[in-house]
C-alpha positions as CSV (number, residue, x, y, z in Angstrom):
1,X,-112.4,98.1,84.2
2,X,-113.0,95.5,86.5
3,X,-113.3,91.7,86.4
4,X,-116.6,89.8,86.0
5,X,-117.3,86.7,87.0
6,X,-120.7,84.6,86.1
7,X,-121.8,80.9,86.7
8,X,-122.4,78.9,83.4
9,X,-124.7,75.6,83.7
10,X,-121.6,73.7,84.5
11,X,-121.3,75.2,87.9
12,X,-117.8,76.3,87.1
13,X,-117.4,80.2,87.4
14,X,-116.4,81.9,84.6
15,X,-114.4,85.3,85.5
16,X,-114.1,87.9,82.4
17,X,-110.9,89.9,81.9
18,X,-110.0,92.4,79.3
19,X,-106.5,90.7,78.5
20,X,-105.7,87.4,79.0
21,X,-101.4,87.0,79.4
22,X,-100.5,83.4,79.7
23,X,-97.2,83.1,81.1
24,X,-95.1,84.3,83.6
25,X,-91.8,84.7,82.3
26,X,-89.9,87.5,81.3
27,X,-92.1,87.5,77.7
28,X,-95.2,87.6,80.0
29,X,-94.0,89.9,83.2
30,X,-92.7,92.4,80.5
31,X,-96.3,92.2,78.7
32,X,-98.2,93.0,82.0
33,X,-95.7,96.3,83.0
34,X,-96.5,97.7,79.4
35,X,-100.2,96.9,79.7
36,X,-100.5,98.6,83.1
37,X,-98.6,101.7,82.0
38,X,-100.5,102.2,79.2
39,X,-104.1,100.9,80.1
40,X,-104.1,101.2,83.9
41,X,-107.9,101.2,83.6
42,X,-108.0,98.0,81.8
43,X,-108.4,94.7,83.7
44,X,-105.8,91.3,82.9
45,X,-104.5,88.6,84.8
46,X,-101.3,85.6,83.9
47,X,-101.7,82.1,83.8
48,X,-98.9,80.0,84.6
49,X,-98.9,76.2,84.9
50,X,-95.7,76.9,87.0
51,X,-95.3,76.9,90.4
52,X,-93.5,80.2,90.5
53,X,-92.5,83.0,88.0
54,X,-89.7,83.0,85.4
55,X,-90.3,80.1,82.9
56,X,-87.1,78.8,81.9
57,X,-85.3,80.2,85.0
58,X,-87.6,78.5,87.0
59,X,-87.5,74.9,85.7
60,X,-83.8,74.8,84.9
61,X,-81.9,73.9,88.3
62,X,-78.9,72.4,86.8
63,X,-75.4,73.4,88.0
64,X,-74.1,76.9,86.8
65,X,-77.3,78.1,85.1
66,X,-76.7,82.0,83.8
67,X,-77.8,83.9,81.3
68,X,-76.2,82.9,77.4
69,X,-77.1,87.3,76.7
70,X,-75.7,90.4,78.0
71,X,-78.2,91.7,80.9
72,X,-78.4,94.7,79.9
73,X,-80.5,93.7,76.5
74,X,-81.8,90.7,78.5
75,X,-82.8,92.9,81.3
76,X,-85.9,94.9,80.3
77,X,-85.6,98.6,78.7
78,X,-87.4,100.0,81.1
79,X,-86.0,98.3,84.7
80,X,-82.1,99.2,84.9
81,X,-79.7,96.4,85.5
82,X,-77.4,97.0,88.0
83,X,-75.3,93.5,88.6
84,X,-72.7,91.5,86.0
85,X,-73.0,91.3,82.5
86,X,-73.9,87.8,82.8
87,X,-76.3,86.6,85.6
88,X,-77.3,83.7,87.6
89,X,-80.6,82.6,87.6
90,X,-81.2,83.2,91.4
91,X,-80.4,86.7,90.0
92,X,-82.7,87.0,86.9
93,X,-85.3,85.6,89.2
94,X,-84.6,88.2,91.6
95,X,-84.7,91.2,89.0
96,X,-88.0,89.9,87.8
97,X,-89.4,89.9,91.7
98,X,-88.5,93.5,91.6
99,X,-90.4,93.9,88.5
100,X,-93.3,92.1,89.8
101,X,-92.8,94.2,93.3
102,X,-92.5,97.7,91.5
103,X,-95.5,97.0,89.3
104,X,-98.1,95.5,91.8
105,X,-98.4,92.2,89.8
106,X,-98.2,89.7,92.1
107,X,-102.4,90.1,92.9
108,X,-102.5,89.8,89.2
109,X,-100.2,86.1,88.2
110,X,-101.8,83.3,88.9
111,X,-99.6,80.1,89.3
112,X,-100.3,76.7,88.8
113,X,-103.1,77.6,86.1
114,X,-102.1,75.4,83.1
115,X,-104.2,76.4,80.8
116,X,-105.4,73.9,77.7
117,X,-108.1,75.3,75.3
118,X,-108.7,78.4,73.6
119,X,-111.9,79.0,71.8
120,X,-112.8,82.0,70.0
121,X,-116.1,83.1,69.5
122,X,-117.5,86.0,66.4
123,X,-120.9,86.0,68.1
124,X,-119.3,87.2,71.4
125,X,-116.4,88.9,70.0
126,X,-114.2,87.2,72.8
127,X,-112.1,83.9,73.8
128,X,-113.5,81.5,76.1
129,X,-110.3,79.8,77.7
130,X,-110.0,77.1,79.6
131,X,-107.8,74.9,81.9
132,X,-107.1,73.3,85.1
133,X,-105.6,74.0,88.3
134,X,-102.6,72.2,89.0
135,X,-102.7,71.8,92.3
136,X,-106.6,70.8,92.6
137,X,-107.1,69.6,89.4
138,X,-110.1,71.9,89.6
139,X,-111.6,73.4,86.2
140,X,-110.6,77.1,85.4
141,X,-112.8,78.9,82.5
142,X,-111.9,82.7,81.8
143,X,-113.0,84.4,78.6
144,X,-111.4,87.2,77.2
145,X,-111.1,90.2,74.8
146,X,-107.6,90.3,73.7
147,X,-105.4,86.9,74.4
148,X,-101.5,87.4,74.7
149,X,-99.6,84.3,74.1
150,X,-96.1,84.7,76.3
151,X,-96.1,81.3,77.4
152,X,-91.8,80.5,76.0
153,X,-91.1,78.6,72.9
154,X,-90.3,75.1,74.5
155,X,-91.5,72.4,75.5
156,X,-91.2,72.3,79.6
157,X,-92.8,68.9,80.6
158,X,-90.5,66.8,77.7
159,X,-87.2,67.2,76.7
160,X,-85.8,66.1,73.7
161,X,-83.4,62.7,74.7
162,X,-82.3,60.3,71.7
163,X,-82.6,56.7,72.1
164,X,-79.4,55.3,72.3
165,X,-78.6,51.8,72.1
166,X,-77.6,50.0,75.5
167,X,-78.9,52.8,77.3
168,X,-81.0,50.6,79.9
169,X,-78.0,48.7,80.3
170,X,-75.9,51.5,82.0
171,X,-75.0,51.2,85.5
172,X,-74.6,55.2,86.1
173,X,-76.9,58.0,86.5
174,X,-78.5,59.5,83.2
175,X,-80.1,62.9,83.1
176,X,-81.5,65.8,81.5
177,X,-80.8,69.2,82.3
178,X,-84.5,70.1,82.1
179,X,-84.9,67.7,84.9
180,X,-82.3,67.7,86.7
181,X,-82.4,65.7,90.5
182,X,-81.6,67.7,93.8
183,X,-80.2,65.1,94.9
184,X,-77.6,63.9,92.1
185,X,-74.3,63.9,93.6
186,X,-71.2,64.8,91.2
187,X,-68.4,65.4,93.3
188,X,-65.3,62.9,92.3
189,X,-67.5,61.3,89.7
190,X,-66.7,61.4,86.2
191,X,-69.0,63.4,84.5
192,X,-69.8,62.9,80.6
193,X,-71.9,65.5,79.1
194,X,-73.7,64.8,75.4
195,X,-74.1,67.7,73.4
196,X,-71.9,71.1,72.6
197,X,-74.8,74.2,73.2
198,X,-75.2,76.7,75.6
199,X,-76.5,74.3,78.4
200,X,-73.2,71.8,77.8
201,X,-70.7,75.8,77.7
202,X,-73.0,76.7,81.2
203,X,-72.6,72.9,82.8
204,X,-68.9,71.8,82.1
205,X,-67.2,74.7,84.1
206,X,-69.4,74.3,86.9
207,X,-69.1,70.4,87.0
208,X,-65.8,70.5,86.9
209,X,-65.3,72.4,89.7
210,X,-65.4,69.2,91.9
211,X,-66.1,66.2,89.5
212,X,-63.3,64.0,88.8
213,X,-63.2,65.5,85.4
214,X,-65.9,66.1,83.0
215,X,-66.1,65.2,79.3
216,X,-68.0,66.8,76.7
217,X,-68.9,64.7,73.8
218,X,-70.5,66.2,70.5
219,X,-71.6,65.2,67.2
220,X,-70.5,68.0,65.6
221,X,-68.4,71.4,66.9
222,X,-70.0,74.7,68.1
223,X,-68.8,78.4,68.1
224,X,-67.5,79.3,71.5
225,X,-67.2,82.5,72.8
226,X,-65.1,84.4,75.6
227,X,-67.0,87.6,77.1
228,X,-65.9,88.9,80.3
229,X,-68.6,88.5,82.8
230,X,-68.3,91.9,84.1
231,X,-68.1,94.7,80.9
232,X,-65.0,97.0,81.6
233,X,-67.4,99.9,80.9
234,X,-69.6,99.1,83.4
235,X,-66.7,98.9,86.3
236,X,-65.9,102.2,84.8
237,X,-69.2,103.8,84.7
238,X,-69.9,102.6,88.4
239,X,-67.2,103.5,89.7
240,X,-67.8,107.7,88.4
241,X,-71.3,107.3,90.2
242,X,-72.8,107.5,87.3
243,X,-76.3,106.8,87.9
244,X,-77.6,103.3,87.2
245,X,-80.4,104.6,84.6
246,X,-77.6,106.1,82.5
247,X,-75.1,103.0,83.0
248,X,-78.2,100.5,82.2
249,X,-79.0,102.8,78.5
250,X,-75.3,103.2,78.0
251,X,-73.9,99.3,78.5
252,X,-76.9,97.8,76.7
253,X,-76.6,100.3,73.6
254,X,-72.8,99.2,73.7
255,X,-73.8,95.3,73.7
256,X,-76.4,96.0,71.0
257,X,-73.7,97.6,68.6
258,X,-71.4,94.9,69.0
259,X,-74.4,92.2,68.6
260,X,-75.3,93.9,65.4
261,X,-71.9,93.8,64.1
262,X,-71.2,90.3,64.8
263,X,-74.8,89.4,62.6
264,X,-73.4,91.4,60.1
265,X,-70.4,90.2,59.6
266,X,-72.2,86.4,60.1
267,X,-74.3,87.3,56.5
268,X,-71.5,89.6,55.0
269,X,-68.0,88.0,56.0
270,X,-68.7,84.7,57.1
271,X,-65.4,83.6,56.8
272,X,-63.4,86.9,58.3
273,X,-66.1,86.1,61.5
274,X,-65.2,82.5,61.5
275,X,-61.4,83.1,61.6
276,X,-62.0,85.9,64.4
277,X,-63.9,83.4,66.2
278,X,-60.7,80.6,66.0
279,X,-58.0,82.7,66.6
280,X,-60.0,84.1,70.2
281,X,-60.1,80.9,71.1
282,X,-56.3,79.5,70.4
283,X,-54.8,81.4,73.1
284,X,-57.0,80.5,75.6
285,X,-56.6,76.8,74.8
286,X,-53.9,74.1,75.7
287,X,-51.1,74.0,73.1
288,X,-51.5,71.8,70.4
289,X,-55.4,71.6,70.9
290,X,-57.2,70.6,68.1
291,X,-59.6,73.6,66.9
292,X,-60.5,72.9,63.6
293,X,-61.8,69.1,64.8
294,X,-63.6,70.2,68.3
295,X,-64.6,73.9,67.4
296,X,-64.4,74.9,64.0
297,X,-68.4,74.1,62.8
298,X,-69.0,73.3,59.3
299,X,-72.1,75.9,59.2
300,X,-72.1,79.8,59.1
301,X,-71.2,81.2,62.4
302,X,-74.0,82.3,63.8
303,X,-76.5,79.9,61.5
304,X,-76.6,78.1,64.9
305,X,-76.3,79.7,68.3
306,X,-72.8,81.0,69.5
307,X,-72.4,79.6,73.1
308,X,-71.0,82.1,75.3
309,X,-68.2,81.5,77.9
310,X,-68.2,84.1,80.6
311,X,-64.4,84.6,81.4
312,X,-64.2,81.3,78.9
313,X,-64.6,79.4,82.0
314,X,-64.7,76.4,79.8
315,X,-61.8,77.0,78.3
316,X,-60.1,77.1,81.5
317,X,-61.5,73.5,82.5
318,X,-59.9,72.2,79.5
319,X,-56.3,74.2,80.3
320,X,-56.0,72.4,83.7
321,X,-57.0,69.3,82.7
322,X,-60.1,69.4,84.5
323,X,-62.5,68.7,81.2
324,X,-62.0,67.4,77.9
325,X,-63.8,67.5,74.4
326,X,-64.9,64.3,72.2
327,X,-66.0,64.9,68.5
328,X,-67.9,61.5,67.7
329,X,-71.2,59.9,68.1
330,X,-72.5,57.6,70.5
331,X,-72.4,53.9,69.5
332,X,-73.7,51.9,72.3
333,X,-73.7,52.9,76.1
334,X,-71.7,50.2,78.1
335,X,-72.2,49.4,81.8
336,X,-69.6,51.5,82.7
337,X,-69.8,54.8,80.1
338,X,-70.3,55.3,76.9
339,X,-68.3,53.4,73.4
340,X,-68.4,56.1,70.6
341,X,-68.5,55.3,66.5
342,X,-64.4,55.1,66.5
343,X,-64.3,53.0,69.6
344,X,-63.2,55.3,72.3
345,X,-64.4,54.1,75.7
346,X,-65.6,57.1,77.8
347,X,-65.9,55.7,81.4
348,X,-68.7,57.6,83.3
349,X,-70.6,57.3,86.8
350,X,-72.7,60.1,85.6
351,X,-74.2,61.2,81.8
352,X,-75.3,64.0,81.5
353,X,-77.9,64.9,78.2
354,X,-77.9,67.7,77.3
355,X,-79.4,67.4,73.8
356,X,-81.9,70.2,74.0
357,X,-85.4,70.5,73.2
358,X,-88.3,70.4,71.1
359,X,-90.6,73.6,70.0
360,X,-93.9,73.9,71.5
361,X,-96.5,75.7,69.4
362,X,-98.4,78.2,71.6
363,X,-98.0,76.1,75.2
364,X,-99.7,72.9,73.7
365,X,-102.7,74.9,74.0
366,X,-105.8,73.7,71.7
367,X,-107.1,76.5,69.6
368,X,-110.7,76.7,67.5
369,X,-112.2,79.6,66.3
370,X,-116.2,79.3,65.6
371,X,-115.9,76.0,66.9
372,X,-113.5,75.1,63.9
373,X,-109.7,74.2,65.3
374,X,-106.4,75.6,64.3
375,X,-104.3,73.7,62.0
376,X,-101.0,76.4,63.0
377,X,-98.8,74.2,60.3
378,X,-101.4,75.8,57.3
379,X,-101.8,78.9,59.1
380,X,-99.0,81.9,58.5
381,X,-97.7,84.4,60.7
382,X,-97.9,88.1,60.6
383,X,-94.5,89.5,61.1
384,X,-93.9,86.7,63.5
385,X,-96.5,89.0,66.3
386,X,-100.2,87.0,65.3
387,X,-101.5,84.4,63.2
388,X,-103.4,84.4,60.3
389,X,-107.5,84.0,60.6
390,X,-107.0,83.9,64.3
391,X,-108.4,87.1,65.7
392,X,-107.6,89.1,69.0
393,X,-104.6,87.5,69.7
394,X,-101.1,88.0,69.3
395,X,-97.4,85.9,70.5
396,X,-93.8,87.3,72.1
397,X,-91.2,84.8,70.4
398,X,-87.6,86.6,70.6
399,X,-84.4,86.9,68.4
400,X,-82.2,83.5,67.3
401,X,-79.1,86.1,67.4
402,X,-80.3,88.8,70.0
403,X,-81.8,88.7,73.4
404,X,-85.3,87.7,74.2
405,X,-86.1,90.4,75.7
406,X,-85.6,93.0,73.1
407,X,-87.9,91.6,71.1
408,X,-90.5,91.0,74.0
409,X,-90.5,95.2,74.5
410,X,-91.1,95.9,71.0
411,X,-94.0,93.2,70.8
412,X,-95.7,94.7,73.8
413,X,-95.4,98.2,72.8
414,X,-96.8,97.2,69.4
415,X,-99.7,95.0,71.4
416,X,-100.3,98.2,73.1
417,X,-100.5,100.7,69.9
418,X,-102.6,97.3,68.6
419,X,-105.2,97.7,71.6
420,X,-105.8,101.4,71.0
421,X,-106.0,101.7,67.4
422,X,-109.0,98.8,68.0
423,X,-110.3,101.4,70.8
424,X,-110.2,104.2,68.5
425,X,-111.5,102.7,65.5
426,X,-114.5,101.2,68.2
427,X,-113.4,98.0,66.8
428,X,-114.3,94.6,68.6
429,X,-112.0,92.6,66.0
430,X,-108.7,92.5,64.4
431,X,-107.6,89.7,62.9
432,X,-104.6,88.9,60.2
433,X,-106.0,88.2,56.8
434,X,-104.7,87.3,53.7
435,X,-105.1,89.6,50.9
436,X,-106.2,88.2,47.0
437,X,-103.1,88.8,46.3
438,X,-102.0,86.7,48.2
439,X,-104.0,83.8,47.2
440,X,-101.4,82.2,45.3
441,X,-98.5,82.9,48.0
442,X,-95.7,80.1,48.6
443,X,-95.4,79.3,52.1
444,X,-92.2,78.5,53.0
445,X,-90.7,76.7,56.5
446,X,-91.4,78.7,59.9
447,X,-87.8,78.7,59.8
448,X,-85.6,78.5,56.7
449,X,-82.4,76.7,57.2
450,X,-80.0,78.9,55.2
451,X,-80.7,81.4,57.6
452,X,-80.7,79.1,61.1
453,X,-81.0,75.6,61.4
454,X,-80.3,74.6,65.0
455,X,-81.3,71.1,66.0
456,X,-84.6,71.9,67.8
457,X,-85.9,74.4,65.0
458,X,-85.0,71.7,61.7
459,X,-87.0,69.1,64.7
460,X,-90.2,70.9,65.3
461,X,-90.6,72.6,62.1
462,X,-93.5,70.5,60.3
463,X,-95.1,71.6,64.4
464,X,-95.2,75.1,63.6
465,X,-97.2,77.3,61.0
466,X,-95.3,79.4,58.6
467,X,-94.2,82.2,56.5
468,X,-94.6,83.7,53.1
469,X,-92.3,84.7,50.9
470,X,-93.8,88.8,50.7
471,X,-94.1,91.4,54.0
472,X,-96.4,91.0,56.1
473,X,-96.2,87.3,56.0
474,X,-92.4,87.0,57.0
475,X,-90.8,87.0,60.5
476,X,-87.3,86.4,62.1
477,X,-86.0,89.5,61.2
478,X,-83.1,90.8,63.0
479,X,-83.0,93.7,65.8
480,X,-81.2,95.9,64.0
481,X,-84.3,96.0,61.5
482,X,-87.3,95.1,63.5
483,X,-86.1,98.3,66.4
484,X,-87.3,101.1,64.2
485,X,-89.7,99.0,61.5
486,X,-91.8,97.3,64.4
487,X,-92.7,100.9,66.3
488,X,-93.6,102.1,62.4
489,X,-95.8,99.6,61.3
490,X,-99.2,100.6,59.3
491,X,-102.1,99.2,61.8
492,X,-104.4,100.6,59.0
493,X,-102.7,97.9,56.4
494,X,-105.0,96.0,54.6
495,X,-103.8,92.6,56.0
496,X,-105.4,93.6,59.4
497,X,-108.8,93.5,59.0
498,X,-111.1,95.3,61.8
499,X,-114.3,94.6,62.8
């Protein structure tokens, strides 16, 4: 099918597409290669308020920004990853241009288009979405059969930053790694970085290449672990020619086994992981560091995010004396660094805040359907892919303990199957519906802490809508579940109701 266009009293034109994919990053490139394959007739384009593709590899410019997953699950299941294990972002970046290049997508993204209202309509059996050109400010207004939310699970405009006390009285630079300057100048300075995640594990090693020396001060301890940034297996693999197709299938099956063992072990033996964990990092540490205070966490491993070290490159900052770790909370910044809770004076020309970031439910975007809007904190998901009483549209949010990305392929092949069970039913409508049995349901957190409770999710949680306590009303399932249920599911159930 082909785009229409038509001119509303407004004067602004409004185009028609079949699907509507809003976002450019890997949730939303990977939507438009599975759309294409299996719909080539069907018309869609992608919104994104950025300048350029790749989301979070786009907007994050701080020092030493890589991948925190294996490539070869990050990496799409259908585009072969040929370089390290762990990647750069100029190099994600570049695997996605290939993607965009292989499937004839760049006529179909349209950058700059932040898009701000979504308005479904039963008369019309479509979405009328709107927005505004970021670089004119001009008014955009599509509408739309099928909406596909891939649009990242952060906030991009505001990071989350505490408020610290004496903060305005610092005489150093302060910044965020979300917004970090191209001009900020670290060499010989002495770095402090807040927080212990993957963006504090990715920025130590690199600023302490050439900072004065770089401290990391945390609240509380994290996991950390070594990987090698280049998987023996794959040296091996390459170096029998084997072709990069088969080394791709073979290297990512290989990092999903081992991902699904370390989950396992993180519900089932807790406490064997934990001492594994500890006892990989003690070697690789100075003697007589002090594991238990700096990384020893009091949660589950894997309740919160293991940060990954490729070649423990932090750990090798430490060793030579080039970085150091603080466990303690910030008091009061000082005008020359920072004076922690025990009264440790960290001297600083630069801090560095790398505190993280707040959820952002569906882009910001405004919903209403028949003119009535979306309250998402009373709504409830459906298998964490759409949202209940919102029709024609479903979301790509990835795994907590798996990459993104394999969880982006299984929701567009099931967005797919979605789209032509509609077709063949000549269905206009599908929408997630609660059942009378389900009347009485308890709705519990989007995410419940027992099972993850990282800073930004316990933060945003009252933001985001939730989950029942029964199937189909329950999400964050793990890979090793979702790889076979997800490409199995009923679209006939009775919590899908077609119109």
């Amino acid at each position: 099918m082909t785009t229409t266009t038509q001119e509303r009293p407004t004067g602004t034109t409004t185009e028609h597409v079949d699907v509507l994919i809003v976002g450019a990053g890997i949730s939303g490139i990977g939507a438009a290669h599975h759309l294409k394959e299996r719909f080539p007739g069907r018309s869609f384009v992608i919104l994104d308020a950025l300048d350029a593709r790749g989301g979070t590899w786009w907007t994050h410019r701080y020092p030493g920004v890589r991948s925190d997953s294996d490539l070869f699950t990050f990496g799409y299941r259908f585009k072969p990853w040929r370089g390290a294990s762990i990647a750069t972002s100029e190099e994600i970046l570049s695997y996605l241009d290939e993607v965009i290049a292989d499937d004839g997508l760049a006529e179909r993204i349209r950058y700059r288009h932040r898009v701000t209202t979504a308005s479904w309509s039963s008369a019309e059996h479509r979405w009328t979405v709107e927005g505004t050109r970021e670089d004119t400010g001009e008014s955009v207004r599509l509408t739309t059969d099928f909406l596909w939310m891939c649009q990242g699970y952060y906030d991009h405009d505001r990071p989350y930053r505490p408020q610290w006390p004496g903060l305005d009285r610092f005489g150093g630079a302060v910044v965020h790694p979300q917004q970090w300057p191209a001009d900020l100048e670290t060499t010989g300075k002495r770095v402090v970085v807040i927080g212990s995640g993957a963006t504090a594990a990715t920025l130590v090693p690199a600023l302490a290449d050439t900072a004065a020396h770089v401290t990391m001060l945390q609240r509380s301890p994290t996991f950390f672990f070594a990987r090698p940034k280049t998987h023996e297996l794959a040296e091996t693999l390459r170096a029998l020619d084997v072709p990069d197709d088969w080394t791709h299938e073979i290297l990512r099956r290989a990092y999903i086994a081992e991902g699904d063992e370390i989950t396992r072990m993180s519900f089932e033996q807790p406490d064997e992981l934990r001492e594994l964990l500890i006892e990989s990092m003690r070697p690789q540490l100075p003697e007589g560091f002090d594991i238990d205070k700096h990384f020893n966490p009091s949660y589950r491993p894997w309740q919160q995010r293991l940060a990954l070290l490729p070649d423990g490159d932090m750990f090798t900052a430490i060793r030579e004396g080039k970085a150091s770790v603080v466990t303690d909370t910030v008091d009061t910044f000082t005008e020359t660094g920072i004076r922690t809770s025990s009264g440790e004076e960290l001297a600083a020309d630069v801090v560095v805040t790398a505190t993280g970031f707040d959820l952002s439910v569906f882009g910001g975007v405004s919903f209403a359907v028949d003119g009535q809007p979306v309250d998402f904190p009373s709504r409830v998901t459906w298998r964490g892919l759409m949202i209940s009483g919102v029709p024609n549209m479903a979301y790509v949010f990835g795994y907590f303990r798996a990459s993104w990305t394999l969880r982006a392929d299984l929701v567009s092949e099931f967005v797919c199957r979605l789209l032509a069970r509609m077709q063949e039913r000549g269905a206009t409508t599908v929408v997630p519906t609660l059942r009378p049995q389900d009347a009485d349901m308890p709705l519990r957190p989007w995410a419940v802490p027992e099972n993850f409770n990282s800073g930004y999710v316990m933060r945003s949680a009252d933001r985001m809508f939730k989950q029942g306590d029964r199937e189909p009303w329950i999400h964050l399932r793990e890979y090793a579940e979702e790889r076979t249920a997800l490409p199995a599911l009923d679209l006939d159930d009775d919590s899908l109701v077609y119109r």
